[in-house]
Rosetta silent file (secondary structure, phi, psi, omega in degrees, C-alpha in Angstrom):
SEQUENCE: XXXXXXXXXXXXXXXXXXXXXXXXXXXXXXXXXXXXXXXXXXXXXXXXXXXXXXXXXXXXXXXXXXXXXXXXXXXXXXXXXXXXXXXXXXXXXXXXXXXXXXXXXXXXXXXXXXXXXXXXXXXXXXXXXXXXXXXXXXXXXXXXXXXXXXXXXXXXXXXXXXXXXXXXXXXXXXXXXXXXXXXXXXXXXXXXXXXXXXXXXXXXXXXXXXXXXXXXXXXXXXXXXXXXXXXXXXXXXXXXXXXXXXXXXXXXX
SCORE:     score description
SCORE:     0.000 S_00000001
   1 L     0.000  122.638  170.336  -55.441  -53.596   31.973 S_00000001
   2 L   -39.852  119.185  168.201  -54.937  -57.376   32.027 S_00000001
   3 L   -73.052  141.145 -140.035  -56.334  -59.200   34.928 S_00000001
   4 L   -71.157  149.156  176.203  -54.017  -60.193   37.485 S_00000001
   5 L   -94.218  127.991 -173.365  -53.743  -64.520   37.142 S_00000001
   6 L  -132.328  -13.417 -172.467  -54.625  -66.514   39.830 S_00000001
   7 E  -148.725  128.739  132.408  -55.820  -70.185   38.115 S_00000001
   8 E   -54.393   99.952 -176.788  -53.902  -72.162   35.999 S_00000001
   9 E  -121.285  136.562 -168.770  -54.757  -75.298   33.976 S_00000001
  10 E  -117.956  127.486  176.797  -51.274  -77.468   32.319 S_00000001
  11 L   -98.409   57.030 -170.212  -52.601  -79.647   29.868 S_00000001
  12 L  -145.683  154.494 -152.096  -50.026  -82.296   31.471 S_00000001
  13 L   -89.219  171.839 -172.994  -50.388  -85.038   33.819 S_00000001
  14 L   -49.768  124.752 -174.787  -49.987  -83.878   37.650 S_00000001
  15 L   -56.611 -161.525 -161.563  -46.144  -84.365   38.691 S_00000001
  16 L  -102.018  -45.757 -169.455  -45.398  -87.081   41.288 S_00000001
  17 L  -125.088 -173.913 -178.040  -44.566  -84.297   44.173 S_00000001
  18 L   -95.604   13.425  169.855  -44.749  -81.112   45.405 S_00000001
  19 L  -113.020   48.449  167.904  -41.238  -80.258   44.351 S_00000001
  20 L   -84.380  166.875 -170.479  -41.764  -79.216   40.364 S_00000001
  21 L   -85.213    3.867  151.040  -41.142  -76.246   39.867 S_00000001
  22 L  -131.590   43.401  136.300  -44.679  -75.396   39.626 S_00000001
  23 H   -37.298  -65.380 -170.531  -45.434  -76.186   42.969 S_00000001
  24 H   -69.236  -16.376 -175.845  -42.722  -73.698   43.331 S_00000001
  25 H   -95.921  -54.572  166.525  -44.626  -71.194   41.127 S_00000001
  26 H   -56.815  -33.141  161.505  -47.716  -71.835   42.384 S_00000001
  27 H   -82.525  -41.595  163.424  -46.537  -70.857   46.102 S_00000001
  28 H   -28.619  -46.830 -149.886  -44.379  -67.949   45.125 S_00000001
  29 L  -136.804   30.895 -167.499  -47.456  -65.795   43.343 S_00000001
  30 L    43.674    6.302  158.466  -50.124  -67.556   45.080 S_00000001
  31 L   -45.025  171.743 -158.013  -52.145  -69.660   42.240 S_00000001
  32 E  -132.016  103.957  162.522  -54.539  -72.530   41.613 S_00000001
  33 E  -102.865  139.358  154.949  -52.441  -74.796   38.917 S_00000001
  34 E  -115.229 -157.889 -175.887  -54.154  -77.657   37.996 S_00000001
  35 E  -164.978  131.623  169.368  -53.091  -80.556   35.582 S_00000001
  36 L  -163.667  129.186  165.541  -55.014  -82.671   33.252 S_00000001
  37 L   -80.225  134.136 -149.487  -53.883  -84.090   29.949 S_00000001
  38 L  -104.995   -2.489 -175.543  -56.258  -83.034   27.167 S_00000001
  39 E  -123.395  161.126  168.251  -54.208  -86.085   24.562 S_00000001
  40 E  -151.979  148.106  161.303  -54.077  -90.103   25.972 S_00000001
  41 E   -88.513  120.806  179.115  -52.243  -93.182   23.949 S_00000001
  42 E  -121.231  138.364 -158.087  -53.906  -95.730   22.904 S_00000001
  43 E   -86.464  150.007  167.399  -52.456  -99.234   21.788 S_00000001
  44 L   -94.183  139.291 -145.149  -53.689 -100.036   18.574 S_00000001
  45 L   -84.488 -172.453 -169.711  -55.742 -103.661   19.027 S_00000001
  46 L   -98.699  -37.966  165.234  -54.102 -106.690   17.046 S_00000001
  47 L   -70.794  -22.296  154.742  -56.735 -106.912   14.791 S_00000001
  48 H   -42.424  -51.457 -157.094  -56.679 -103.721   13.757 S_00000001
  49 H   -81.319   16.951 -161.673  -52.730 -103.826   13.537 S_00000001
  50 H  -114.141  -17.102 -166.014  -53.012 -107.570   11.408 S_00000001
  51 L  -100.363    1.589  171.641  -54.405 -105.401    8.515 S_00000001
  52 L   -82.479  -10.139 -177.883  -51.076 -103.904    8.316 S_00000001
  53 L    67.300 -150.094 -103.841  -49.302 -107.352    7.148 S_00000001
  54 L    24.390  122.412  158.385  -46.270 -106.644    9.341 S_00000001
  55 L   -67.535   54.539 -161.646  -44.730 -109.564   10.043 S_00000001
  56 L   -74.442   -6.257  168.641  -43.271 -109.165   13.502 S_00000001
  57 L   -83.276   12.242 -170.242  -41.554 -112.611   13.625 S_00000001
  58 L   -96.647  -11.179 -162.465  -39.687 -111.963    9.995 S_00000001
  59 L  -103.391  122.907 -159.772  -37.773 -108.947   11.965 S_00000001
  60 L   -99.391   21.832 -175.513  -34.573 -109.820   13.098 S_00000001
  61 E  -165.858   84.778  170.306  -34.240 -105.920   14.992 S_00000001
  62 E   -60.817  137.544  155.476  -36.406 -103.507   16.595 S_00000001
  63 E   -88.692  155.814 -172.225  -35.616  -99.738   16.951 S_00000001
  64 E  -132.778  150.981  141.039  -36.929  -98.252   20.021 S_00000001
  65 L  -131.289   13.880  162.700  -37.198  -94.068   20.522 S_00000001
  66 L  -142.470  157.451  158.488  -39.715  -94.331   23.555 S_00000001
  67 H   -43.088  -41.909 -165.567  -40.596  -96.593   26.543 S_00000001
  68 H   -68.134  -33.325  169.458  -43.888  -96.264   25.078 S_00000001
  69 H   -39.891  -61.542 -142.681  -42.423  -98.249   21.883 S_00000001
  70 H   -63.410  -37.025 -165.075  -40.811 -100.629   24.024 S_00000001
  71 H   -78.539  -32.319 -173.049  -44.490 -101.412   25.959 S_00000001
  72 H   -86.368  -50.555 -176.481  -46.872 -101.771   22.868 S_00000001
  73 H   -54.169  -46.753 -166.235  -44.616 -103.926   20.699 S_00000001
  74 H   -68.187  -10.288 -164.992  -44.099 -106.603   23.434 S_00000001
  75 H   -64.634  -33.785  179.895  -48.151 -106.132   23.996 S_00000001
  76 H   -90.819  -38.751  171.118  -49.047 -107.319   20.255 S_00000001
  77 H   -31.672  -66.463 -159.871  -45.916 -109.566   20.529 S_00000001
  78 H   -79.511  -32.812  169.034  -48.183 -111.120   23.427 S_00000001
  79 H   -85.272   -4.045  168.246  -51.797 -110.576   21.687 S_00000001
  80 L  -110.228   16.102 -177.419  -50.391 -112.388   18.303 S_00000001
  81 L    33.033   58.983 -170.393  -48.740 -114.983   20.381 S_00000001
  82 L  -101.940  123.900 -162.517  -45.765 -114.197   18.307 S_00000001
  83 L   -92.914  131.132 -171.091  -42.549 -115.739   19.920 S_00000001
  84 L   -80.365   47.291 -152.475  -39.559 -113.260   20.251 S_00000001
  85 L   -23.346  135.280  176.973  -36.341 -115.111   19.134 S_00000001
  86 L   -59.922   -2.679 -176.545  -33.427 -114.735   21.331 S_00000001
  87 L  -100.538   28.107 -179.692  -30.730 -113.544   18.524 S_00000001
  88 L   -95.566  146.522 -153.630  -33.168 -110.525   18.385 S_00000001
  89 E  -105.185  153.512  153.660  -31.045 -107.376   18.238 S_00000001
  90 E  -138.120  149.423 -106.562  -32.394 -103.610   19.682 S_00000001
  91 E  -149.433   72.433 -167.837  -31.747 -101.052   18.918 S_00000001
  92 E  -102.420  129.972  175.176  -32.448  -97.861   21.427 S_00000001
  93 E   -42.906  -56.875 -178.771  -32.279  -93.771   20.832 S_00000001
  94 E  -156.076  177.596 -161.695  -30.677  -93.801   24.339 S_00000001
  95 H   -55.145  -77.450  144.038  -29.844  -95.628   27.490 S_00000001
  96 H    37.313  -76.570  165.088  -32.235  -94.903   29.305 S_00000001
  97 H   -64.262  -79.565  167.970  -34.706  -96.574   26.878 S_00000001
  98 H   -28.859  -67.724  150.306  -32.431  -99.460   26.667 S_00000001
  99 H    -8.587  -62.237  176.062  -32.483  -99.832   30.457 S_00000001
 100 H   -35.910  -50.183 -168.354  -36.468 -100.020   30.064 S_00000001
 101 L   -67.287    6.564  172.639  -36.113 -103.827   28.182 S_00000001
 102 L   -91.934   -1.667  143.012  -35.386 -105.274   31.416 S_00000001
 103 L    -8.020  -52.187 -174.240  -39.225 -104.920   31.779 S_00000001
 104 L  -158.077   17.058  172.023  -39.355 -107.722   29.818 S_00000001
 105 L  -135.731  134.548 -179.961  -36.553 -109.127   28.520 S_00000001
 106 L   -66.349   91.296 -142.053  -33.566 -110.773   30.574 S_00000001
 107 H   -66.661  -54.541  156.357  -31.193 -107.933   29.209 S_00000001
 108 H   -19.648  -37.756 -162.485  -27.380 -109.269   30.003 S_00000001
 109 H   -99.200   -8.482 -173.370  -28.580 -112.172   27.205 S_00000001
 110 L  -102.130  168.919  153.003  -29.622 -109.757   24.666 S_00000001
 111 E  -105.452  112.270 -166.458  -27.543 -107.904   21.919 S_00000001
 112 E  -102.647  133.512  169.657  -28.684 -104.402   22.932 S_00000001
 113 E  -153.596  128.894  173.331  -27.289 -101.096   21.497 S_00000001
 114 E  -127.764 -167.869 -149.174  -28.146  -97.740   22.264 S_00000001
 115 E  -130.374 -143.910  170.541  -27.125  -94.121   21.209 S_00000001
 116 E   -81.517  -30.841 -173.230  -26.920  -90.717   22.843 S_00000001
 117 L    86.086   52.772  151.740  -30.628  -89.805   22.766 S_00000001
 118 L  -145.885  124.634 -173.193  -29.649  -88.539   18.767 S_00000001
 119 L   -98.189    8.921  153.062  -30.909  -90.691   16.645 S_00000001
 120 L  -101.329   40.782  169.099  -28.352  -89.878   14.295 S_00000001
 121 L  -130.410  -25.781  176.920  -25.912  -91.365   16.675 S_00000001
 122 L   -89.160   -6.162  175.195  -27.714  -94.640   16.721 S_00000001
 123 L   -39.273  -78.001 -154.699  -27.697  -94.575   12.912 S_00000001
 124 H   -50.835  -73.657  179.058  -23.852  -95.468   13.215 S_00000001
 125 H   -39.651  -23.200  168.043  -24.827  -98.782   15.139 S_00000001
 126 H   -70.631  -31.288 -172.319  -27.443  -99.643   12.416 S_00000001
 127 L   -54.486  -53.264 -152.346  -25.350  -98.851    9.930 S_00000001
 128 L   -60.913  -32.042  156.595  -23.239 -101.195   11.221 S_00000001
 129 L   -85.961   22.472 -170.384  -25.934 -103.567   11.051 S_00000001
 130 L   -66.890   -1.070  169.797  -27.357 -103.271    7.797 S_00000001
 131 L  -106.986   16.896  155.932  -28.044 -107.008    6.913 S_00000001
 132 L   -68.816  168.108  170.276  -30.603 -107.097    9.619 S_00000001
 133 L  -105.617   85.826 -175.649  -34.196 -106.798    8.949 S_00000001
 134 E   -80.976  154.849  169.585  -35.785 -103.855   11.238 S_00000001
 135 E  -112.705  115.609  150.959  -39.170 -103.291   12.761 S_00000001
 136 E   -60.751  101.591  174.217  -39.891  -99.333   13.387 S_00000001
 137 E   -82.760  172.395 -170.857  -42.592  -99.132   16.232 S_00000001
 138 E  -160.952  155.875  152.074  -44.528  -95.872   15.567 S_00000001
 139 L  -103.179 -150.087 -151.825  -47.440  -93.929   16.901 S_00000001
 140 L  -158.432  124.017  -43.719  -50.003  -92.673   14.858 S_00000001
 141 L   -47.211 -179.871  161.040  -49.278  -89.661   14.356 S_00000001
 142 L  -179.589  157.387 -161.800  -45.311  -89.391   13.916 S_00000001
 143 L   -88.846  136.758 -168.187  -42.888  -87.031   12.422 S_00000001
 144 L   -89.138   29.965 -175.459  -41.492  -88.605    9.248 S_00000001
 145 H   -77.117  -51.563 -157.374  -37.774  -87.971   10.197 S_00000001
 146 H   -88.858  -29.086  150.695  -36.898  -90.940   11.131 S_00000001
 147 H   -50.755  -30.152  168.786  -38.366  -93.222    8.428 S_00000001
 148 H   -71.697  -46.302 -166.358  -36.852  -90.845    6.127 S_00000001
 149 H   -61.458  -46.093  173.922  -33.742  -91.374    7.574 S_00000001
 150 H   -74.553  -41.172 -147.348  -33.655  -95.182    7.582 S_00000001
 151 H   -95.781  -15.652  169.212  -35.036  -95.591    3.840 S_00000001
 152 L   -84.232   -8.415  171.143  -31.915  -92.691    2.374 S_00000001
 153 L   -53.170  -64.208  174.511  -29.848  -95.067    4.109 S_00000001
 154 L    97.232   43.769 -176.672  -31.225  -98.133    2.453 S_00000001
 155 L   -95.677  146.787 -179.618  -32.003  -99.996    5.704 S_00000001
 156 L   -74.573  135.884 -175.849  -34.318 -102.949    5.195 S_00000001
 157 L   178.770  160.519  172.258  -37.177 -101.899    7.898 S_00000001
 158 L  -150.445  155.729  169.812  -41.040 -101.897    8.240 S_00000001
 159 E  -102.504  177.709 -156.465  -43.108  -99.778    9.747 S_00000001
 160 E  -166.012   83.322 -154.385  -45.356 -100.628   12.590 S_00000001
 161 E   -76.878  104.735 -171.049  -47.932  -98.358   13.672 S_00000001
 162 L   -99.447  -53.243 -168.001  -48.544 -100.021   17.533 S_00000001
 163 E  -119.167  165.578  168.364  -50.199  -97.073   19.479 S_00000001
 164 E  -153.830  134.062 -177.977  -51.863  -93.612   18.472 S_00000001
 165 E   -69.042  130.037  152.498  -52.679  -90.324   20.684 S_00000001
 166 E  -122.351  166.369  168.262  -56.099  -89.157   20.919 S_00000001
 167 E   -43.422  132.182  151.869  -58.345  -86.885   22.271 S_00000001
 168 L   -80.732 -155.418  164.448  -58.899  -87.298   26.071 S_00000001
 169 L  -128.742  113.363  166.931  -62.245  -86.870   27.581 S_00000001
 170 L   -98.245   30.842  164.135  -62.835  -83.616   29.815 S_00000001
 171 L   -29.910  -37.383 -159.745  -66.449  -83.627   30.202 S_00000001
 172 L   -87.777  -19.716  154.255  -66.423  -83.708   33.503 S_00000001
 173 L   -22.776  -99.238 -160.681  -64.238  -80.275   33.402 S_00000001
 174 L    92.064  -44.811  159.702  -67.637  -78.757   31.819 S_00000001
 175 L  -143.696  157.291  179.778  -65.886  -75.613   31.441 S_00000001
 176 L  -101.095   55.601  177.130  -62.061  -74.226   30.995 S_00000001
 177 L   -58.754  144.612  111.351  -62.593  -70.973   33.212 S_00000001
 178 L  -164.633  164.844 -172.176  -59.014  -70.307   34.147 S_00000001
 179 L   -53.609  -34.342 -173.270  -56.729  -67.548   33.226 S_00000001
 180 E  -146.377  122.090 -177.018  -54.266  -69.394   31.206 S_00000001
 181 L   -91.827  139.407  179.719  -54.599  -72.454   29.367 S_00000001
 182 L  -150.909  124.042 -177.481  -50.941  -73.888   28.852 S_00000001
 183 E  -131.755  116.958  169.461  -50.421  -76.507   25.673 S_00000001
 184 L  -101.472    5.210 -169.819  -47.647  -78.549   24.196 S_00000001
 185 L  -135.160  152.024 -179.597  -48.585  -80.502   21.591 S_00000001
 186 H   -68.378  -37.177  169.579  -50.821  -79.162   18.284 S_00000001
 187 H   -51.302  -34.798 -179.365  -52.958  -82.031   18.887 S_00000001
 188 H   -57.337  -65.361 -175.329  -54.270  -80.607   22.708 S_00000001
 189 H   -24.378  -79.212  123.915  -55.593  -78.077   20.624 S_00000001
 190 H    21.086  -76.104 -163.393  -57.122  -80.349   18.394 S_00000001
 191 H   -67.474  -50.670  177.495  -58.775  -81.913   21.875 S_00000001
 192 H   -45.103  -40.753 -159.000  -59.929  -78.504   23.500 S_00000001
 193 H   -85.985  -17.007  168.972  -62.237  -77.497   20.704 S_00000001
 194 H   -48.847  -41.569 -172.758  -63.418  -81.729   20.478 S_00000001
 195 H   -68.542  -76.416 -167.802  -64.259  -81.256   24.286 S_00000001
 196 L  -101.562   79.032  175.928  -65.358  -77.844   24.087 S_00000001
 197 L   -38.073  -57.029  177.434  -66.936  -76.936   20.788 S_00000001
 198 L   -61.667  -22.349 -166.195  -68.056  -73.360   21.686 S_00000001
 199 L   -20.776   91.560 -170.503  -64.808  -72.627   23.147 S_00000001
 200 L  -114.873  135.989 -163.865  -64.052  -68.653   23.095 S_00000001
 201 L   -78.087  -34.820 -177.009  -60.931  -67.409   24.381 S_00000001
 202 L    36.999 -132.328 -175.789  -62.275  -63.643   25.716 S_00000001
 203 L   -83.387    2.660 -177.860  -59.518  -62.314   28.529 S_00000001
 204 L   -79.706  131.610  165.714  -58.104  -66.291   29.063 S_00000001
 205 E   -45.844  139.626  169.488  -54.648  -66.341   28.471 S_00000001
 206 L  -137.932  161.154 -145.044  -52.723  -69.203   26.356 S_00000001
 207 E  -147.468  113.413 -159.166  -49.691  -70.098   26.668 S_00000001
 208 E  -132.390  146.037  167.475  -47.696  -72.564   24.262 S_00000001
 209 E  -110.940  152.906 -175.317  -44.536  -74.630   23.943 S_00000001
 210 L    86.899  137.793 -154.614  -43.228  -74.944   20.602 S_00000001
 211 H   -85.306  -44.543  178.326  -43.297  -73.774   17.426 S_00000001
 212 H   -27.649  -73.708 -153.754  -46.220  -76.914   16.179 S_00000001
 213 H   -41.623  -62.733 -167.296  -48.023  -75.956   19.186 S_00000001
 214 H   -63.922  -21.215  163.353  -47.989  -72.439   18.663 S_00000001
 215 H   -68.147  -47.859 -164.205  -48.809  -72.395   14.781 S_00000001
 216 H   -74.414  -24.743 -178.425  -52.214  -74.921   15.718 S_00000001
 217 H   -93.233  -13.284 -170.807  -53.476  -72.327   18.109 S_00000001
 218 H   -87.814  -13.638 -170.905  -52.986  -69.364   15.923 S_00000001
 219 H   -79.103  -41.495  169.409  -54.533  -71.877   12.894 S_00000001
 220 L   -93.459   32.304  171.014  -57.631  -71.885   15.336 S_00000001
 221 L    53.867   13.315 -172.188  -57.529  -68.396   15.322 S_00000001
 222 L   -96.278  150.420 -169.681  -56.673  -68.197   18.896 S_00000001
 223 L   -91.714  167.005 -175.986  -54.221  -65.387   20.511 S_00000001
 224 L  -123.018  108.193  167.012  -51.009  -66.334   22.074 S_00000001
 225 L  -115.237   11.467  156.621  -49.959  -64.731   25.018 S_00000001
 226 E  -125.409   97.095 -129.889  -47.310  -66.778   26.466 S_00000001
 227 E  -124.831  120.464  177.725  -45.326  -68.039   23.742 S_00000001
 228 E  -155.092  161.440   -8.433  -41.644  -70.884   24.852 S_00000001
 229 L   -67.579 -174.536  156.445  -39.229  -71.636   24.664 S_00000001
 230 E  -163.343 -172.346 -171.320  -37.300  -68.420   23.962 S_00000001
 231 L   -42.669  -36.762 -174.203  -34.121  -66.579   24.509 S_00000001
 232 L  -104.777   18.934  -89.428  -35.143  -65.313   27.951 S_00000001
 233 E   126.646   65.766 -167.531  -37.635  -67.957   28.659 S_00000001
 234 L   -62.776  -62.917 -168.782  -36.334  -71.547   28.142 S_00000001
 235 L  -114.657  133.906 -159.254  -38.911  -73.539   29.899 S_00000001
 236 H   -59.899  -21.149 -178.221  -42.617  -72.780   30.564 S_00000001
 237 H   -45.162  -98.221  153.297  -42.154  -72.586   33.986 S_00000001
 238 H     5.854  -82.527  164.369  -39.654  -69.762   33.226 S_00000001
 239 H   -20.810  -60.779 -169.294  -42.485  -68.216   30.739 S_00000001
 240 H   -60.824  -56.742 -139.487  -45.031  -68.414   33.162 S_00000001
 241 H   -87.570  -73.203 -165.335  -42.984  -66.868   35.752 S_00000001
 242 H   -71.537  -14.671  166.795  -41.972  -63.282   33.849 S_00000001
 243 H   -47.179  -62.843 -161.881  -45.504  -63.315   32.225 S_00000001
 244 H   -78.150  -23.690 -178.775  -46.941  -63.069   36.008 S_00000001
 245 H   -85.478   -7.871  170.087  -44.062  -60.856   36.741 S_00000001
 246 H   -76.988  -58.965 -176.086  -44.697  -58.120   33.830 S_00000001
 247 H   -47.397  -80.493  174.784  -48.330  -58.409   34.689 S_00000001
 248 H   -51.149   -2.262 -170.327  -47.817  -57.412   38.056 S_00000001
 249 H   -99.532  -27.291  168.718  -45.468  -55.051   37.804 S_00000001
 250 H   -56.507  -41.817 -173.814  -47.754  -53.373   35.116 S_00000001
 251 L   -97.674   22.395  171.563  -51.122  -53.217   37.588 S_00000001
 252 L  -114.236   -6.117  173.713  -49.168  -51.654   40.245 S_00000001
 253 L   -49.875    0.000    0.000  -48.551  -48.484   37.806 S_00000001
């Protein structure tokens, strides 16, 4: 018989309040959740990113897909003392993200265009713009969709690797007792066994989002016993939730 779950670790960082829902999870069934992100971003340094030639004053148009885009490009912008021209066009997955560039740009003054949050919606605005010269910010890793996307097009573009996720550091964890381990990205994986070399799974539960995710832990030979989304199970929360409610309903037989 499974042992009933009581501690929780999200390998995400701690919401802002007590009203996520698993706050809401955690009082419901009584639990210990904790939260610590097991990946961190790191801007890539200007000399590093100078060995890339990229030219960021030759580009008359950044694409944005993240905030996180939007923060490292003006950062090397500011460590190459590279001057931003004002006819510079952007180019954002979705509003949102657009919104973001008054951070650091007077925004009303720019020409700004953003999509849907499909980035085959902002395509049509690029299209539309095809005798510009784009800059792609990227992390290190990234999924080659969208590079793919621009170059069957036959958009003029460079790419521009500004930040890249790595392992964080849990040392000071020292060990990852808790019932269930919960991971969304194939890299956290990646981080646990960097952290924790010896790492053996015994009775803890793991719990994955994602198909990536869930292929990297079974690739480490690890079992999966909370597996989202899915039909009945959208969100991990959700997961989480009929997981503890199966369990229990099982150890009262």
């Amino acid at each position: 018989m499974a042992q009933k779950i009581k501690t929780i670790l999200v390998s995400q960082p701690k919401p802002e309040n007590d009203k996520s829902p698993y706050a809401e999870l955690a009082r419901k069934h009584n639990l210990k959740i904790d939260f610590r992100p097991f990946i961190q971003v790191e801007g890539v340094d200007s000399k590093e990113f100078r060995k890339s030639r990229v030219d960021v004053a030759t580009h008359s148009a950044v694409i944005f897909t993240s905030k996180l885009a939007i923060d490292h490009y003006f950062r090397i912008c500011e460590e190459l003392k590279c001057t931003i021209s004002e006819n510079t066009k952007y180019f954002c997955v979705a509003e949102s993200i657009a919104y973001y560039l008054q951070k650091y740009i007077v925004y009303r003054k720019r020409k700004i265009f953003f999509g849907n949050g499909s980035f085959d919606d902002l395509m049509t605005d690029i299209m539309k713009n095809k005798e510009e010269c784009f800059l792609l910010p990227l992390s290190n890793p990234h999924k080659p969709d969208i590079p793919d996307t621009l170059e069957r097009a036959g958009i003029r573009f460079s790419r521009a690797v500004l930040y890249q996720t790595v392992s964080a550091d849990l040392s000071d964890l020292k060990h990852v007792n808790y019932d269930v381990l919960v991971f969304f990205s194939p890299m956290e994986i990646a981080s646990l066994f960097q952290n924790f070399p010896d790492f053996a799974q015994n009775e803890t539960r793991i719990a994955t989002f994602g198909e990536a995710t869930a292929k990297a832990v079974r690739d480490a030979q690890l079992r999966i016993d909370i597996e989202a989304p899915n039909p009945v199970s959208p969100s991990m929360v959700m997961a989480l939730e009929n997981y503890i409610c199966q369990l229990n309903r099982e150890n009262k037989k």
